[in-house]
C-alpha positions in Angstrom: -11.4 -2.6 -7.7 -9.2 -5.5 -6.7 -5.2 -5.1 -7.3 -3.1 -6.6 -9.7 -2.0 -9.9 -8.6 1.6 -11.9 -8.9 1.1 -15.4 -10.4 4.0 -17.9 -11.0 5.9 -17.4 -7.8 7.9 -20.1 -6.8 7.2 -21.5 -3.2 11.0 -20.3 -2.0 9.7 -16.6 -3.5 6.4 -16.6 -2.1 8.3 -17.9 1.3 10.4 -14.9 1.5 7.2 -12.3 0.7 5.6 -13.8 3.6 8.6 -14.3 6.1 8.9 -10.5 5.2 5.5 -9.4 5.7 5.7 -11.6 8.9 8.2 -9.8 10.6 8.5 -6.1 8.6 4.9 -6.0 7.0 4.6 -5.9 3.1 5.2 -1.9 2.8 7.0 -1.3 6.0 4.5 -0.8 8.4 5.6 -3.8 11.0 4.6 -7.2 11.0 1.4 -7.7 8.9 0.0 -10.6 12.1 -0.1 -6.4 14.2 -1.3 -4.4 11.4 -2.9 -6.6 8.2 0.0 -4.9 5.8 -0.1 -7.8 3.9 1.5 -8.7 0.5 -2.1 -8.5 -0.8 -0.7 -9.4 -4.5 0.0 -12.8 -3.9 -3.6 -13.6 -2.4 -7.2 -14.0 -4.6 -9.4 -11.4 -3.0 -11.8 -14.1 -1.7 -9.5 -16.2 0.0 -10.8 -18.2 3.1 -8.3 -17.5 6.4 -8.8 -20.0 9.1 -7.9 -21.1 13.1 -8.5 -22.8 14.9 -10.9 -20.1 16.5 -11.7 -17.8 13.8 -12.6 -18.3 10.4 -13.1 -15.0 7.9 -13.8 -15.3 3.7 -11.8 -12.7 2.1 -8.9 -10.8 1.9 -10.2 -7.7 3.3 -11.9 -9.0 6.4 -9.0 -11.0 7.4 -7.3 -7.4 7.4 -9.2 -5.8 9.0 -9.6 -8.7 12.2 -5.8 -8.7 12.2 -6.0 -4.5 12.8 -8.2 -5.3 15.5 -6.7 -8.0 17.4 -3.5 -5.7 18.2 -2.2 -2.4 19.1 1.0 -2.2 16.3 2.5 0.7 18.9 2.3 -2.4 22.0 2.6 -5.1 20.2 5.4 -6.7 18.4 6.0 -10.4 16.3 9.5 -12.4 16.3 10.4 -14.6 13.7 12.5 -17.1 15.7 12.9 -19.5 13.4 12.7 -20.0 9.3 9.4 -21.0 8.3 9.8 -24.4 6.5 
């Protein structure tokens, strides 16, 4: 059963979820690029996630390739700048 989502965010608001879950995760558990915790709310469940190397079609799998990619108790992310 898919969660409830968050509609009508404004870009600043759905800037700072992100620039959160970037560097902190969205529960806590560190920075959601090392361990998927995403702020899976503000995504539709079959999103499409894309590189230039790497393409997955939903929410779920592009969790679960982030878990994958990195060791969260090796690996860390910096924010070093705002994201614009």
């Amino acid at each position: 059963m898919a969660d409830t989502k968050t509609l009508g965010l404004s870009l600043d608001e759905l800037a700072a979820r992100l620039t959160k879950a970037l560097t902190h995760g969205a529960t806590g558990q560190g920075g959601y690029f090392l361990t998927g915790d995403l702020p899976t709310d503000i995504f539709r469940d079959d999103c499409v996630f894309g590189d230039p190397t790497n393409r997955v079609s939903s929410l779920s799998q592009y969790q679960t390739a982030l878990r994958i990619l990195f060791d969260p108790a090796r690996s860390t992310v910096q924010l070093v700048r705002p994201l614009q």
